[in-house]
C-alpha positions in Angstrom: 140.7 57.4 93.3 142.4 60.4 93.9 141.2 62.0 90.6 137.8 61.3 92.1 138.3 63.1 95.1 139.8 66.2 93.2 136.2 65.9 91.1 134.3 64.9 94.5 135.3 67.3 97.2 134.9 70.7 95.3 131.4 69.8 94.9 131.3 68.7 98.7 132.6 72.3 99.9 130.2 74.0 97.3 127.3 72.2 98.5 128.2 73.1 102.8 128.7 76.5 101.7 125.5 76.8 99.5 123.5 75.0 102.9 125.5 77.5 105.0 124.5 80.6 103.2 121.0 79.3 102.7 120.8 78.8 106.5 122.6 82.5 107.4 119.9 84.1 104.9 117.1 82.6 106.7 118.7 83.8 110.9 118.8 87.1 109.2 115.2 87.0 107.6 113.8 85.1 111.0 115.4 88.2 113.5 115.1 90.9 110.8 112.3 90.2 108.3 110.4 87.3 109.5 106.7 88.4 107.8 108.7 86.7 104.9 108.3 83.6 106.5 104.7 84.0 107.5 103.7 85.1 103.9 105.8 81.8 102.4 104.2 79.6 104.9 100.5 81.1 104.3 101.0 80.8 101.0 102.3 77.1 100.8 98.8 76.3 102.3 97.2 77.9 99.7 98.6 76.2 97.4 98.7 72.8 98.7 94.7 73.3 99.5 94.6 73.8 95.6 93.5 77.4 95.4 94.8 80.5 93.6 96.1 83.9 95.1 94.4 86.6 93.3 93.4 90.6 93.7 90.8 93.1 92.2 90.7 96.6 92.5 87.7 98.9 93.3 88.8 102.3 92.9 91.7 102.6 94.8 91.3 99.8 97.2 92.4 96.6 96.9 91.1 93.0 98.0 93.0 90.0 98.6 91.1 86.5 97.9 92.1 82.8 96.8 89.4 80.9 94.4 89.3 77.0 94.1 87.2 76.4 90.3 85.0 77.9 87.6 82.2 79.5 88.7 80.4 79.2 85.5 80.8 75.3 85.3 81.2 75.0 89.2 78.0 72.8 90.8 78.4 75.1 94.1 79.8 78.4 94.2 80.9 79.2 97.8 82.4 82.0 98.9 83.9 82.4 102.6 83.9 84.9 105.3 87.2 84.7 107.8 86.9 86.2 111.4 88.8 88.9 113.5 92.1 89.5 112.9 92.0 86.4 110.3 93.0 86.1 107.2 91.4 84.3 103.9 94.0 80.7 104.8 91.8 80.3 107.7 89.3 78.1 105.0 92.0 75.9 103.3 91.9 73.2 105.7 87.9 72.7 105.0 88.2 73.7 101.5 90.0 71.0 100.6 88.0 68.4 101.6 84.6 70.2 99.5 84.0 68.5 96.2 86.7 70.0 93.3 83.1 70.6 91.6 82.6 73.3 93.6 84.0 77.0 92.8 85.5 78.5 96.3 86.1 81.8 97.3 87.5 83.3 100.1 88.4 86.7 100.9 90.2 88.7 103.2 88.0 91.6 104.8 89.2 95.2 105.0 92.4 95.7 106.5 92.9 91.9 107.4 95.4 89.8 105.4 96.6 91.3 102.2 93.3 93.6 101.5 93.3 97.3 102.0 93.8 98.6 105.4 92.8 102.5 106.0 93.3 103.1 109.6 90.1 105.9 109.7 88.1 103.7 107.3 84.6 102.8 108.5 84.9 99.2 109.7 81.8 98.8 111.4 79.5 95.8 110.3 77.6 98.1 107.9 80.5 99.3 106.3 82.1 95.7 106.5 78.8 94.3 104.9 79.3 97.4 101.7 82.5 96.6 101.5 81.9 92.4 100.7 78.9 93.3 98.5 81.8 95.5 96.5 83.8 92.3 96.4 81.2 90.5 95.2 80.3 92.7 92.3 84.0 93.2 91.6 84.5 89.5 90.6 81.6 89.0 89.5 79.5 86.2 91.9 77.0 88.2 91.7 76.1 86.5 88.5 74.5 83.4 90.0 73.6 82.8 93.6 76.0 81.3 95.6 76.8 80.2 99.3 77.8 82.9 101.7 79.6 80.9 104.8 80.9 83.3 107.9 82.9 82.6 110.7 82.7 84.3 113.9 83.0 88.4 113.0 82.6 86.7 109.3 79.3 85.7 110.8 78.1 89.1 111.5 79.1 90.4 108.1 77.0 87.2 106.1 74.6 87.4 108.9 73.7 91.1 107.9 74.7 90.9 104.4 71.8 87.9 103.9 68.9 90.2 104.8 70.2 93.2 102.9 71.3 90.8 99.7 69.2 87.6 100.0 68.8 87.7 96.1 71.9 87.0 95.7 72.2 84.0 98.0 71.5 80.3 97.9 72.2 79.9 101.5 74.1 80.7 104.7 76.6 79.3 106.8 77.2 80.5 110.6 79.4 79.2 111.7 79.7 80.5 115.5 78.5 84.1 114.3 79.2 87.6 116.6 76.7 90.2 117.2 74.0 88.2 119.2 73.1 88.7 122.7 73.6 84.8 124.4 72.0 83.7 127.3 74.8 83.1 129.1 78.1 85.3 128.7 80.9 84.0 127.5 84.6 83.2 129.6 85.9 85.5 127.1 83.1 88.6 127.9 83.4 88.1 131.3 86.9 88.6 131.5 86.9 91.9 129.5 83.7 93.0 131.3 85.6 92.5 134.6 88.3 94.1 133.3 90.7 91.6 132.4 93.0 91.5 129.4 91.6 91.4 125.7 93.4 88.2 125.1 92.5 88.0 121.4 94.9 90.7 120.7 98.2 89.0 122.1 101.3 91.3 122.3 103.9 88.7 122.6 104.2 84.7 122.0 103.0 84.0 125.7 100.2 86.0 124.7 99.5 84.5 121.8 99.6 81.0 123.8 97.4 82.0 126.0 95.0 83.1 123.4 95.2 79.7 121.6 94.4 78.0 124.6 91.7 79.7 124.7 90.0 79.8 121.6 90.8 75.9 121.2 89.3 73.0 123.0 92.5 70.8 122.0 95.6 71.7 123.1 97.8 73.1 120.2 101.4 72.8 120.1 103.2 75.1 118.0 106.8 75.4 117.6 108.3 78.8 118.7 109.7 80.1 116.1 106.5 79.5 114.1 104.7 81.8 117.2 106.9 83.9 117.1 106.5 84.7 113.5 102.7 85.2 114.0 103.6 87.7 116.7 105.7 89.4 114.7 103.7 89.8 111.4 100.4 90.8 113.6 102.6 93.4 115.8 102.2 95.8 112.8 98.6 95.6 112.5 97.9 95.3 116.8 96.3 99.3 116.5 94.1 98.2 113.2 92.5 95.6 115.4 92.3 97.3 118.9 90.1 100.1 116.3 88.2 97.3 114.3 87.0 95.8 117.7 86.2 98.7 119.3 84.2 100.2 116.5 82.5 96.4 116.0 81.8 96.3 120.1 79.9 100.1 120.1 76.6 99.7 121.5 75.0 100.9 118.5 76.8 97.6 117.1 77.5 94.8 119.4 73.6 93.5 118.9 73.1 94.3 114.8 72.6 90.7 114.0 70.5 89.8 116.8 68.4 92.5 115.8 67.8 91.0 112.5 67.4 87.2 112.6 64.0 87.4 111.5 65.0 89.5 108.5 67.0 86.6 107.4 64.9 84.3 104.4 67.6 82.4 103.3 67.7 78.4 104.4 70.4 78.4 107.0 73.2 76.2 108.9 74.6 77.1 112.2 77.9 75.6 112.9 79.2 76.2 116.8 81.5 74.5 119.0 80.3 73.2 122.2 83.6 74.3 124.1 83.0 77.6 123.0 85.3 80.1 125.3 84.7 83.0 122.8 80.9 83.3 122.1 79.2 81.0 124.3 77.2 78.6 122.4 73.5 79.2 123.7 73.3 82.1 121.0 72.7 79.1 118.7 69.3 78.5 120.9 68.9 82.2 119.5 69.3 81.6 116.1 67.4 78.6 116.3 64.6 80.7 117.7 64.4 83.7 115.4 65.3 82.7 111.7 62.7 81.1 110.0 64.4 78.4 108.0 67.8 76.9 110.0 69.2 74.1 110.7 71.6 74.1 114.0 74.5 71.7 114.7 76.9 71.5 117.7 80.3 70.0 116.7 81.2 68.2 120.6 84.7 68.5 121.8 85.2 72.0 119.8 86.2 75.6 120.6 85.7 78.8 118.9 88.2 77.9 116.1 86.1 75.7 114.2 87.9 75.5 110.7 91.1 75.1 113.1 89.8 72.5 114.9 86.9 70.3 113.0 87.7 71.6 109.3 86.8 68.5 107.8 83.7 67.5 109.9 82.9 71.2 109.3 82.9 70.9 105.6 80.8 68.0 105.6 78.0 69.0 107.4 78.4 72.5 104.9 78.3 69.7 101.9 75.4 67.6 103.4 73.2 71.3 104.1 73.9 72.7 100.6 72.8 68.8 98.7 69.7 69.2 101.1 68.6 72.1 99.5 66.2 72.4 96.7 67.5 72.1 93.4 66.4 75.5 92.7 68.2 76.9 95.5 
């Protein structure tokens, strides 16, 4: 017995001081460094969703994506569009419940996630729109058509990019799309237009609360130290965004896709959220209106954070859209 204990307790003591080191490290990194966290959390959800962290290089700048599949032996190829101040994780919820026979991609605009960010860039939708057609040319999707699915300011982008690449395309996916003029005007619009605060752009973790509140129908609880983290990590990039949506916003901008609808001759879903607080959901009337071949569904009980909220019904009216197309499509 006691020549167990002599063998038992050193590994005892090791073993509290390797937990107690461990747990120091990690105070340190959460007051000092905690993007770490952020980035080891973002990219355990890649992973579990089953995709791949990759880059590619055009020139000097640099985009960030993750890719599910072979696009050459892929049924589907899909490739995804995040939002403002997003990030290319926002699609592993829904991209793990579309068929492992499809090829996904999902990238992270200019300046947002991991990609480039030049502060004095061009990031208007034009420019935004040049920059994924780049992307797309860069890995290569441009070698069979393939699904181009947007969220919000992701919207605008595939919105526009469909009538100036519809070649290239086998559909498109709006899912709750900027850059269209609604009948009605938003909570969010009214707010700013009557000079409120720009609560998409939170400062602190009662900001960033606040905001969640609002772009979700559903209460979300999320720990503090996991807000707090977010907070953190977007502090650095707060100026990037306030630029992005101002530029975005510009008169000559706010309407671009609205303004092109018509143009747009790919077959078409609409995805938006009843409970919208961000884009008010009569644009879809809109869209219903002006493109020529689209199909419009309201998810019920949903907010502007659709992939948040309803990734899974999401993906399978995406799945049911794309088998209801032609073969040829």
């Amino acid at each position: 017995m006691v020549l167990w204990l002599g063998l038992f307790l050193p590994i005892v003591g090791l073993v509290a001081f390797a937990v107690f080191f461990l747990w120091a490290v990690c105070m340190v990194l959460y007051f000092v460094r905690p993007q770490i966290f952020f980035y080891l959390i973002h990219r355990g959800l890649i992973l579990k969703a089953g995709f791949s962290l990759k880059y590619v290089s055009v020139g000097d700048f640099r985009f960030s994506y993750i890719e599910r599949g072979d696009g050459k032996k892929a049924e589907h190829v899909i490739l995804m569009v995040h939002g403002f101040t997003g990030d290319k994780g926002v699609w592993c919820l829904m991209g793990s419940a579309l068929p492992k026979s499809y090829h996904l991609v999902a990238v992270d605009l200019p300046g947002h996630g991991y990609t480039t960010r030049k502060h004095h860039d061009d990031h208007s939708i034009p420019a935004q729109v040049a920059k994924l057609h780049q992307f797309v040319l860069a890995v290569g999707l441009d070698k069979r058509k393939f699904h181009l699915v947007g969220l919000s300011m992701g919207g605008f982008v595939a919105g526009v990019f469909a009538t100036k690449y519809p070649s290239l395309l086998s559909s498109l996916v709006l899912m709750c799309p900027a850059g269209i003029n609604a009948p009605r005007i938003s909570d969010f619009l009214m707010e700013i237009a009557s000079g409120g605060k720009n609560y998409l752009l939170p400062k602190n973790p009662e900001d960033f609360r606040f905001m969640m509140k609002k772009v979700s129908h559903r209460n979300v609880f999320m720990p503090f130290f996991v807000v707090k983290i977010i907070c953190e990590t977007r502090k650095q990039a707060h100026d990037f965004y306030e630029k992005v949506l101002a530029e975005i916003a510009h008169p000559d901008q706010r309407w671009l896709l609205h303004d092109v609808l018509e143009d747009i001759s790919v077959p078409t879903l609409t995805l938006w959220g009843d409970s919208d607080k961000i884009l008010d959901v009569s644009a879809a009337d809109i869209i219903a209106e002006k493109v020529k071949n689209v199909k419009v569904q309201i998810l019920e009980r949903c907010g502007h954070a659709i992939t948040f909220e309803r990734p899974f019904k999401s993906a399978k009216l995406i799945l049911q859209f794309i088998r209801s197309l032609p073969r040829s499509t």
